[in-house]
C-alpha positions as CSV (number, residue, x, y, z in Angstrom):
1,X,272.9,148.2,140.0
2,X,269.7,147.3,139.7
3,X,267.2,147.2,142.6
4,X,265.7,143.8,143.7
5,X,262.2,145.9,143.6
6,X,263.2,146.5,139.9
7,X,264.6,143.1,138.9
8,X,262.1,140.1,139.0
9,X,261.6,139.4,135.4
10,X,264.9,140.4,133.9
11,X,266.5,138.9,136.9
12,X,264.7,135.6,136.6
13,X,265.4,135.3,133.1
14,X,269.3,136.2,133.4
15,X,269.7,133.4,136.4
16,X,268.3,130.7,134.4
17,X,270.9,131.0,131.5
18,X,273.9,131.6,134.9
19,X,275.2,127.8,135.8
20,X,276.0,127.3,131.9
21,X,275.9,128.9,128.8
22,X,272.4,128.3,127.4
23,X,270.8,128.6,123.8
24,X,267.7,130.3,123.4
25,X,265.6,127.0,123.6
26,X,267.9,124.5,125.9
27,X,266.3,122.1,128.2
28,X,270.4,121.6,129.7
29,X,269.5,119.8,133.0
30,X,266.5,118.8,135.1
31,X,263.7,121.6,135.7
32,X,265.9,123.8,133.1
33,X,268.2,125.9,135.2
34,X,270.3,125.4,138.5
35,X,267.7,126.7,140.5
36,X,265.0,124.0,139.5
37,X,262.3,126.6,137.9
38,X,261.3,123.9,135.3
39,X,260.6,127.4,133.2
40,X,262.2,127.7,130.0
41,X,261.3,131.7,130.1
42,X,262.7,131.5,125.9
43,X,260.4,129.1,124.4
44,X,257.6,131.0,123.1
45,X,256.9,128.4,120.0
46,X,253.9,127.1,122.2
47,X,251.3,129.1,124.0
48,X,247.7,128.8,125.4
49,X,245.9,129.3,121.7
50,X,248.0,126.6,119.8
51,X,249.0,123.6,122.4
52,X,245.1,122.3,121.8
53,X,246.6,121.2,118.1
54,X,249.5,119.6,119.9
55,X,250.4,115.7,118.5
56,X,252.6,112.8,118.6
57,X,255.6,113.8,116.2
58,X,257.9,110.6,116.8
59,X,258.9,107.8,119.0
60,X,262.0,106.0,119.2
61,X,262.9,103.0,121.1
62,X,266.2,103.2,122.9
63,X,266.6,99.0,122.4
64,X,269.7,98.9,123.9
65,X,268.8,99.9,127.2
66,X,267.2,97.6,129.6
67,X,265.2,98.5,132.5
68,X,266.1,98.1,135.8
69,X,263.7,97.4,139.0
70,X,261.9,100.7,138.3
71,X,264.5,102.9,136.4
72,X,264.7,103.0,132.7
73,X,265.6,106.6,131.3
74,X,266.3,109.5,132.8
75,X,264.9,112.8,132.2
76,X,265.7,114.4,128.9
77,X,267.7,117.4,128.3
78,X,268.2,119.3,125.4
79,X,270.8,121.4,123.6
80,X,270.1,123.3,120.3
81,X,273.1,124.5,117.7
82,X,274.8,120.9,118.5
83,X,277.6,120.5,115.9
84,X,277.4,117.0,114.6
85,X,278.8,115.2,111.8
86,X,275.4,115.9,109.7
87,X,275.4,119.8,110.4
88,X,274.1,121.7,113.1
89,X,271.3,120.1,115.4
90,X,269.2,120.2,118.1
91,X,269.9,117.4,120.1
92,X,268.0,115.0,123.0
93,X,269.9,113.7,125.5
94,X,268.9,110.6,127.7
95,X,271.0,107.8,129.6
96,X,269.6,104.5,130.4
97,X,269.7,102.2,132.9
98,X,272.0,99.6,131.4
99,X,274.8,102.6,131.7
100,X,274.0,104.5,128.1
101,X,274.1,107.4,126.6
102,X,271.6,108.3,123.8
103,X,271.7,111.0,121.2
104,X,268.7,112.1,119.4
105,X,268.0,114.5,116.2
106,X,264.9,116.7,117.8
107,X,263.5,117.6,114.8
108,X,263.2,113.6,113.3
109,X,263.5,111.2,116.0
110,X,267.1,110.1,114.4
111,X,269.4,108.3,116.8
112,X,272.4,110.2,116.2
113,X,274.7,108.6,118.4
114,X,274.5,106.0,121.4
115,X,277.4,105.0,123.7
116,X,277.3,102.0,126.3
117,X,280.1,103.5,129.3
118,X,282.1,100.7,131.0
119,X,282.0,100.0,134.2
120,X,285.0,99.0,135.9
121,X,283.3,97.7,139.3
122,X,280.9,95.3,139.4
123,X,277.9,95.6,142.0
124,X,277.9,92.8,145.6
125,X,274.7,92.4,144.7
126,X,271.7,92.1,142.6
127,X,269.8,95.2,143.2
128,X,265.9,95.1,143.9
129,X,264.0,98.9,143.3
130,X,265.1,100.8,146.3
131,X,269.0,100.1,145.3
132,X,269.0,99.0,141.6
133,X,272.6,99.5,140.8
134,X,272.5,101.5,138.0
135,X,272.6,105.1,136.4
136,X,269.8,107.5,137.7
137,X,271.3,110.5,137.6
138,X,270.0,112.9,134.4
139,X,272.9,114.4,133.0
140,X,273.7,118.1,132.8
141,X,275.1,119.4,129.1
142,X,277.6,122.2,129.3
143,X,277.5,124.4,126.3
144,X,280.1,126.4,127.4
145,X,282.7,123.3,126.8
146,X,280.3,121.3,124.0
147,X,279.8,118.6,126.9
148,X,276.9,116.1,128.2
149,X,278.6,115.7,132.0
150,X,276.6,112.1,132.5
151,X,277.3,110.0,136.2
152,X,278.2,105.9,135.5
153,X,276.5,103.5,137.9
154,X,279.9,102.8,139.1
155,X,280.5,106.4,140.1
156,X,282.7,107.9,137.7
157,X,282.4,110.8,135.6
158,X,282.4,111.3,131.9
159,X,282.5,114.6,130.0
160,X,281.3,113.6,126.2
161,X,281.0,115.4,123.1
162,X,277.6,116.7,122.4
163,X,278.4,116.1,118.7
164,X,279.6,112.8,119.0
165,X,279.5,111.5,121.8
166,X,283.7,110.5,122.1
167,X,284.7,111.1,125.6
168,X,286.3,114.7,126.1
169,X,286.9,114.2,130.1
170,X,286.9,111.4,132.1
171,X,286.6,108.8,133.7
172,X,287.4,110.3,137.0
173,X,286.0,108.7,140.5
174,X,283.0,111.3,141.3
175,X,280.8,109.2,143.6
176,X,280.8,105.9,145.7
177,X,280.0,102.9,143.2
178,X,276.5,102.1,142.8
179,X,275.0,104.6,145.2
180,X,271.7,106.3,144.4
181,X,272.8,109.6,142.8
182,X,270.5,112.0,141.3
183,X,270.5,114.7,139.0
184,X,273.1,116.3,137.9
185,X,273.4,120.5,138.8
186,X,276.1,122.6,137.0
187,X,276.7,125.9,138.3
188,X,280.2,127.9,137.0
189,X,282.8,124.8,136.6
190,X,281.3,122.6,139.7
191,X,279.1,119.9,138.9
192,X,277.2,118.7,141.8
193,X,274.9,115.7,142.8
194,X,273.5,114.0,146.0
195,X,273.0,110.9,147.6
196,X,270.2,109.0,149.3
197,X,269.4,105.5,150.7
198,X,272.9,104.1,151.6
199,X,272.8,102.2,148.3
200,X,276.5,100.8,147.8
201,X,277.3,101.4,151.3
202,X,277.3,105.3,150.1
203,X,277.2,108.1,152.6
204,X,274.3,110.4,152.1
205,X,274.7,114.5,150.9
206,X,276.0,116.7,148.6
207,X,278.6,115.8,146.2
208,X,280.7,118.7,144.3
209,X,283.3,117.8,141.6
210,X,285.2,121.1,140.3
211,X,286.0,120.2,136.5
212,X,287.7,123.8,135.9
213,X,290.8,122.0,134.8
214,X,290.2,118.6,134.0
215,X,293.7,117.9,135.0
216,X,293.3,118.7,138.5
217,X,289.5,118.2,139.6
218,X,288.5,118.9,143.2
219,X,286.0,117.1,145.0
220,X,284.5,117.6,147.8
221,X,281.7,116.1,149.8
222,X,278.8,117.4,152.6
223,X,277.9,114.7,154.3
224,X,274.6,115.4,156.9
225,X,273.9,112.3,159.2
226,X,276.5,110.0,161.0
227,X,275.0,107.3,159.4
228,X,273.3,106.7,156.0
229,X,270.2,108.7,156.7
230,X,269.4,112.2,155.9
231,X,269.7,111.4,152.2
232,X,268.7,114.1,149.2
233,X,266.6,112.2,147.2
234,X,264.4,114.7,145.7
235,X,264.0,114.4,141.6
236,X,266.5,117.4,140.5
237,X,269.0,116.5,143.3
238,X,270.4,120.0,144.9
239,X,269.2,123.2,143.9
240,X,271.0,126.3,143.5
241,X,270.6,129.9,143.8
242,X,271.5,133.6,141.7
243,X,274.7,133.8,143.7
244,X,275.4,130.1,143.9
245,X,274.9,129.0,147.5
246,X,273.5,125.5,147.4
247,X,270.2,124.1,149.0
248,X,268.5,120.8,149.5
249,X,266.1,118.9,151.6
250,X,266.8,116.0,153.4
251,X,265.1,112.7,154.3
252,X,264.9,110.7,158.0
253,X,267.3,110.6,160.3
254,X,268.6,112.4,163.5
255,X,268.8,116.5,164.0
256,X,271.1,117.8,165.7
257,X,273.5,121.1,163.8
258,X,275.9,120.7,166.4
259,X,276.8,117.4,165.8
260,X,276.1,118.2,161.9
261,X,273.2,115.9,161.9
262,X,270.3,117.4,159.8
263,X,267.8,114.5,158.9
264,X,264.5,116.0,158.1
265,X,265.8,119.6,157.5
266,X,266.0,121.7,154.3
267,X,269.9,123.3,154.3
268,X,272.0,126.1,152.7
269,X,275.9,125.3,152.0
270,X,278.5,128.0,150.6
271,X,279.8,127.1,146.9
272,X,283.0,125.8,147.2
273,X,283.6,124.9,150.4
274,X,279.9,123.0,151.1
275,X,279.8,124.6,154.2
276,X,276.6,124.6,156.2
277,X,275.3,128.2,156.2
278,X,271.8,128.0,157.3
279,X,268.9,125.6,158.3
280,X,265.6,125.0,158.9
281,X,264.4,122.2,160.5
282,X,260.3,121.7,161.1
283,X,258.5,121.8,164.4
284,X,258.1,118.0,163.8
285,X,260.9,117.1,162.9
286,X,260.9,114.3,165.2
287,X,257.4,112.8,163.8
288,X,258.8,113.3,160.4
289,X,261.6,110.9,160.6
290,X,259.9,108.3,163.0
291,X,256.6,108.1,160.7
292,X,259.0,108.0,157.4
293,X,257.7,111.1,155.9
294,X,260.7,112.9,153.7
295,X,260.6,116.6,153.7
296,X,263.4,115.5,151.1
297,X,261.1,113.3,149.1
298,X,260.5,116.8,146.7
299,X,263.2,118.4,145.4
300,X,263.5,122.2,146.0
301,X,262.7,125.4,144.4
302,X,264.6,128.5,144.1
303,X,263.4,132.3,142.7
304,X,263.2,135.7,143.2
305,X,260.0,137.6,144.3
306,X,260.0,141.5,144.7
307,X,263.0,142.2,147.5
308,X,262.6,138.8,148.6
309,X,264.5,135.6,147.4
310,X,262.6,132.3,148.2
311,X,262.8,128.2,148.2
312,X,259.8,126.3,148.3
313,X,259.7,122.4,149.3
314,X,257.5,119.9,150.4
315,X,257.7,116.1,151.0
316,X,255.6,113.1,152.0
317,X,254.2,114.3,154.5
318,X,252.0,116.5,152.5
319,X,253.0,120.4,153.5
320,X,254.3,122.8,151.5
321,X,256.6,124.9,152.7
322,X,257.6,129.1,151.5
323,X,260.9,130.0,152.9
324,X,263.0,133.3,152.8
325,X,266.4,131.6,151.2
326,X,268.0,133.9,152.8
327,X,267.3,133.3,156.3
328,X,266.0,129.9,156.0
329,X,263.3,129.2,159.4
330,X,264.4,132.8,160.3
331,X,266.6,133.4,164.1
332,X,264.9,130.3,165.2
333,X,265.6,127.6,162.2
334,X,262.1,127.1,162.8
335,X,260.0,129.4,161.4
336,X,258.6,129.5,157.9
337,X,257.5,132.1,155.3
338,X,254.0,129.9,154.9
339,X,253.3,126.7,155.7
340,X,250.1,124.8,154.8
341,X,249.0,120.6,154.8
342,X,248.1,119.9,150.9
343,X,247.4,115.9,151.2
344,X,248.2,113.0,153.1
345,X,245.9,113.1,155.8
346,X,246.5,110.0,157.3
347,X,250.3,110.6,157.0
348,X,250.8,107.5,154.9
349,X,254.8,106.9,154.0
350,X,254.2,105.8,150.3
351,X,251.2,106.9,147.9
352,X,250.3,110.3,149.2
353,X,252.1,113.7,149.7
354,X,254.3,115.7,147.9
355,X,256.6,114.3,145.4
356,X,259.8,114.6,142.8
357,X,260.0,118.7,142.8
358,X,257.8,122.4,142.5
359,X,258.3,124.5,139.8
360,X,258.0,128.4,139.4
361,X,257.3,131.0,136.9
362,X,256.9,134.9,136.3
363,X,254.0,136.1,134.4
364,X,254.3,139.0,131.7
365,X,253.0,141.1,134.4
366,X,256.0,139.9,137.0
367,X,254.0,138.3,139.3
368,X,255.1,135.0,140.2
369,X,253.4,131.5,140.7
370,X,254.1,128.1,142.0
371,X,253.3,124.5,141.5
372,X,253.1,121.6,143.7
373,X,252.7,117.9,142.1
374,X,250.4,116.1,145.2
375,X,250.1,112.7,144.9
376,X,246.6,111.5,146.1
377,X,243.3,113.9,147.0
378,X,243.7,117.1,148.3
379,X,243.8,117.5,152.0
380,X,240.6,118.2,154.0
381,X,242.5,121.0,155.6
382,X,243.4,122.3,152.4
383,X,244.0,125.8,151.8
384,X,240.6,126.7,149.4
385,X,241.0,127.1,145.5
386,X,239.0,129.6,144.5
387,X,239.5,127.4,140.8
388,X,238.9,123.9,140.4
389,X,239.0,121.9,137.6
390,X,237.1,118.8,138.6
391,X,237.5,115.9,141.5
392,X,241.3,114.6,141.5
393,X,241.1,111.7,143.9
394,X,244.5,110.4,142.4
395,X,246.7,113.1,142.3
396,X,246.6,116.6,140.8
397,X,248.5,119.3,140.6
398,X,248.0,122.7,142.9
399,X,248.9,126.4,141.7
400,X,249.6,129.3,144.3
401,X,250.4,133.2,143.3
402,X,253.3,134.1,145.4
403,X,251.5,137.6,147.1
404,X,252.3,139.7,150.2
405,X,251.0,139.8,153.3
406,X,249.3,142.7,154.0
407,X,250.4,141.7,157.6
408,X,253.7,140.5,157.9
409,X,254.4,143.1,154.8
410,X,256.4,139.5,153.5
411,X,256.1,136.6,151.2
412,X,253.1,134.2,151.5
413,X,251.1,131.8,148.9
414,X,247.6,132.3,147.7
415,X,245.9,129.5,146.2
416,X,244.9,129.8,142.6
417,X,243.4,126.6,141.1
418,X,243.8,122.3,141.2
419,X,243.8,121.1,138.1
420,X,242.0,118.1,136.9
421,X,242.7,114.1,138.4
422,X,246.0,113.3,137.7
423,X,248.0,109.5,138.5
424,X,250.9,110.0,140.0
425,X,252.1,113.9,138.5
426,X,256.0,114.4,138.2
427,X,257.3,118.1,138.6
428,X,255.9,120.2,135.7
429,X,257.4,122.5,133.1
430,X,256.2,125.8,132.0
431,X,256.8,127.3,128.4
432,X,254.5,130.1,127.1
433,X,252.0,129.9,129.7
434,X,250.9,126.5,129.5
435,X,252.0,124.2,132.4
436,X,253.0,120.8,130.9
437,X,252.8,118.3,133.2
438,X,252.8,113.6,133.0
439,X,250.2,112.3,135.0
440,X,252.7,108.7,135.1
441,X,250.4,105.6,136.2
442,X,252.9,104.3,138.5
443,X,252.1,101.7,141.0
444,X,253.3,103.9,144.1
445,X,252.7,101.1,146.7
446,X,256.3,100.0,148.2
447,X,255.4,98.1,151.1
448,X,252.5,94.8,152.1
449,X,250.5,95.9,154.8
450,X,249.9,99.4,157.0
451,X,251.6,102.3,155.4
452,X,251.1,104.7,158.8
453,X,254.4,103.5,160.4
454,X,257.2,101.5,158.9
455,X,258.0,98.3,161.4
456,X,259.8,96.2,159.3
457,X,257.1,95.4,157.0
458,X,257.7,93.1,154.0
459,X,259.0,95.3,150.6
460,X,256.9,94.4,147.1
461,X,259.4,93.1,144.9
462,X,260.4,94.7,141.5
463,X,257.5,92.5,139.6
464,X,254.6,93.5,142.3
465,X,255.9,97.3,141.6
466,X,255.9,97.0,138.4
467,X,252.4,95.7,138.1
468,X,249.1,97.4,138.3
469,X,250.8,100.6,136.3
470,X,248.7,102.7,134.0
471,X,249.9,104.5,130.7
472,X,251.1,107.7,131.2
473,X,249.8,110.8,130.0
474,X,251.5,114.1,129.0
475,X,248.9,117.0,129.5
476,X,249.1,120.6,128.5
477,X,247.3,122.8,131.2
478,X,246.5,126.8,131.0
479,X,249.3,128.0,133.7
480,X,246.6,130.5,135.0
481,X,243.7,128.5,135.6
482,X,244.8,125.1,135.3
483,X,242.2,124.1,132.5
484,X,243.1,121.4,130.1
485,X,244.2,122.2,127.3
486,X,245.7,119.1,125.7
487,X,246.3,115.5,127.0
488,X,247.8,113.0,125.0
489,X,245.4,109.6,125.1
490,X,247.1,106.7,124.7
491,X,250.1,108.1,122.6
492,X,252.6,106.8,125.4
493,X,252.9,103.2,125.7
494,X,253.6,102.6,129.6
495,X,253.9,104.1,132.9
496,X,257.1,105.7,133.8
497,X,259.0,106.1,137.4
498,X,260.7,109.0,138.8
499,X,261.4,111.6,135.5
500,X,260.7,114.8,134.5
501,X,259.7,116.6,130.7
502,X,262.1,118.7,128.7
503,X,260.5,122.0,126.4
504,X,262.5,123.1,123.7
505,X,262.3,124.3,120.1
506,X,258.6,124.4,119.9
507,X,258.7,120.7,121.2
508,X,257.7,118.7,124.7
509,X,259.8,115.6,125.1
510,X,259.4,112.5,127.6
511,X,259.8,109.0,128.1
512,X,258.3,105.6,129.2
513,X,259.4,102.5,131.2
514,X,259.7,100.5,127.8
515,X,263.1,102.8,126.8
516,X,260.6,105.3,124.5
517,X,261.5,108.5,123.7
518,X,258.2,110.9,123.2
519,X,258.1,114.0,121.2
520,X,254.9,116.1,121.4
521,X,254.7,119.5,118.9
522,X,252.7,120.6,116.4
523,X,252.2,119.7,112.7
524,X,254.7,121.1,110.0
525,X,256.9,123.5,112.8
């Protein structure tokens, strides 16, 4: 047995390949792994001295795919050693929002195979941004089975060939039609997502489908608030750790664990069952949910640290929060590893804070690291960074080296460097030291009027979102001092809403708002 004081880097590595089989360079699911690292600890194709030559290898326009309110692709994942009728490929994977599933040849830019699922519901209504009625949840490929597991809007779920795309499981009834699902989490069999914002009359929680024998798949649900509050709306939906217990941070709503209300909380449940094990739930909890500022609004973290294994979160609010994942807020529920306010000083509800998801990785010298997208400046109470890398009054994002207290003799963060301004950042990925990361230009305002407190005011519609948008811009930072390395012009045609990047092969991959497909590498590999 190997001692926890022993295990980080081997143990880091092994976890990440644990929820499904992986090949050496698979993106398989959002942030990578089950546990939301965004650290693809095999990719060593790209490193600090060659990601400066980094270019534009191909585009591809998914024209079939329309977008919707905001939505237009999901994240990419990839799987490498993909059987196909033309040999033996590594493969993109994206769904749109007009309910499609797109195959791409890595390597070329080829459209291998595309496949428009059926829905058999229609939506009651037409759908505006905050409910758009369509897919959003990124799929998860299984390479265990040679599946892409991929969500409909209409709430069933289809396993298809990675090959070919020909459906090998499904359609089988997963989630409530048109509800806002997100990512999808694989971890032994189970495939899991959540739920957020009532869309489709849809409770809010966890949702576990056990696909073990496709005959007989059991599904279960967690459901944490009464009513339709409480959702898990962070970007890589739940996360999950070494041993499989299951975490995620919710939105507004009510607290109260004896009535299994637990609005503005981050939560443990046992695999299997969903049981609630554990729970922490913030001092202001109560000025959370009445001033509309998700701890849920950033997915969570999950990774090992010396004896120690830890979740990080944050949300709009604009604090970052280190917790012991196994004892989350401690005897009290209330009591954090480290806690510090990163932005949103005047507690704004949209623009500001902490977004989509953190990502974490383990140096060659073991020690490990985290990063926090923040959207907006940097908080005048700020923890100070002995490394900066120039103003960032739109957004940046913020690096901590996961140290111990010489006091407490536990976990805490130390600030290590900002990097330069970035517009709107989505949760980064790390390959080979460098910390890629898509500074996305999207218009973040939702609402007319004072974003302090929500009263009612009037919503922008889909065409006021949508305007005022930036391109985006993929950048290549230096994961120890957050200098620039690369960033890609004005290779990307448009902004882009709510995704994520995949690494793999020697290759970063993204997409846009137009239905593009990017693919960043370097020339002749």
């Amino acid at each position: 047995m190997i001692h926890k004081r022993f295990r980080p880097l081997l143990a880091f590595i092994l976890m990440l390949s644990a929820g499904a089989a992986l090949g050496a360079s698979d993106w398989p699911t959002f942030g990578h792994d089950p546990q939301r690292t965004g650290w693809s600890p095999n990719e060593n194709r790209l490193n600090t001295r060659n990601v400066p030559q980094l270019q534009l290898l191909w585009k591809v326009r998914i024209r079939d795919n329309k977008p919707m309110s905001l939505t237009s692709l999901t994240a990419p994942v990839v799987a490498t050693g993909v059987e196909t009728p033309g040999g033996a490929r590594s493969v993109v994977y994206v769904a749109g929002s007009s309910n499609n599933v797109n195959a791409i040849d890595a390597a070329t830019g080829k459209i291998l195979w595309s496949r428009e699922i059926d829905m058999h519901v229609l939506p009651k209504d037409p759908g505006m941004w905050l409910c758009p009625n369509n897919l959003n949840a990124t799929p998860v490929v299984d390479s265990d089975r040679g599946l892409l597991y991929v969500l409909s809007a209409d709430g069933a779920l289809y396993g298809l060939d990675l090959g070919t795309g020909k459906t090998r499981l499904g359609p089988i009834e997963f989630v409530p039609p048109f509800s806002k699902d997100w990512s999808l989490n694989l971890w032994h069999g189970v495939i899991y997502t959540s739920i957020s914002q009532g869309c489709g009359g849809a409770p809010s929680g966890i949702y576990s489908i056990d696909v073990r024998d496709p005959r007989r798949p059991i599904i279960r649900d967690l459901l944490l608030e009464h009513g339709y509050g409480a959702g898990i709306w962070g970007r890589g939906g739940v996360t999950i750790g070494e041993d499989g217990r299951v975490y995620a941070s919710t939105g507004d709503g009510p607290f109260d664990a004896a009535r299994g209300d637990y609005g503005s909380s981050v939560i443990e449940a046992a695999p299997g069952s969903l049981k609630v094990l554990d729970y922490y739930s913030p001092l202001n909890y109560r000025e959370l949910t009445k001033y509309d500022l998700d701890i849920g609004g950033s997915g969570l973290v999950w990774f090992p640290f010396r004896d120690f294994d830890l979740v990080a979160g944050g949300g709009k609010e604009g604090v970052l929060y280190l917790l012991n994942a196994d004892s989350l807020g401690e005897k009290d529920h209330q009591t954090p590893l480290y806690r510090h306010r990163l932005g949103n000083d005047n507690l704004q509800y949209e623009q500001f804070g902490i977004w989509g998801g953190l990502s974490a990785w383990m140096d060659e010298q073991g020690e490990a690291w985290l990063y926090v997208p923040v959207w907006g400046p940097p908080s005048k109470k700020a923890p100070k960074f002995p490394v900066t890398n120039g103003p960032a009054p739109h957004g940046s994002l913020m690096a901590f080296r996961v140290v111990i207290s010489g006091e407490t003799k536990r976990p805490t963060l130390d600030p290590a460097w900002i990097s330069t301004d970035l517009d709107v950042p989505e949760p980064p990925a790390i390959a080979g030291g460098v910390v890629f990361v898509l500074s996305t230009g999207e218009n973040t305002q939702q609402t007319e009027g004072s974003a302090v407190i929500y009263h009612g005011q009037k919503q922008l519609t889909d065409q006021q979102r949508s305007e005022n948008t930036h391109r985006a811009v993929l950048y290549a930072l230096d994961a120890k001092t957050g200098r620039t390395l690369f960033q890609s012009g004005s290779e990307i045609e448009s902004w882009t809403h709510f995704s994520g990047l995949a690494v793999a092969d020697g290759r970063v991959f993204a997409v846009d708002h137009d239905s593009n497909v990017y693919c960043f590498g370097l020339a002749g590999k």
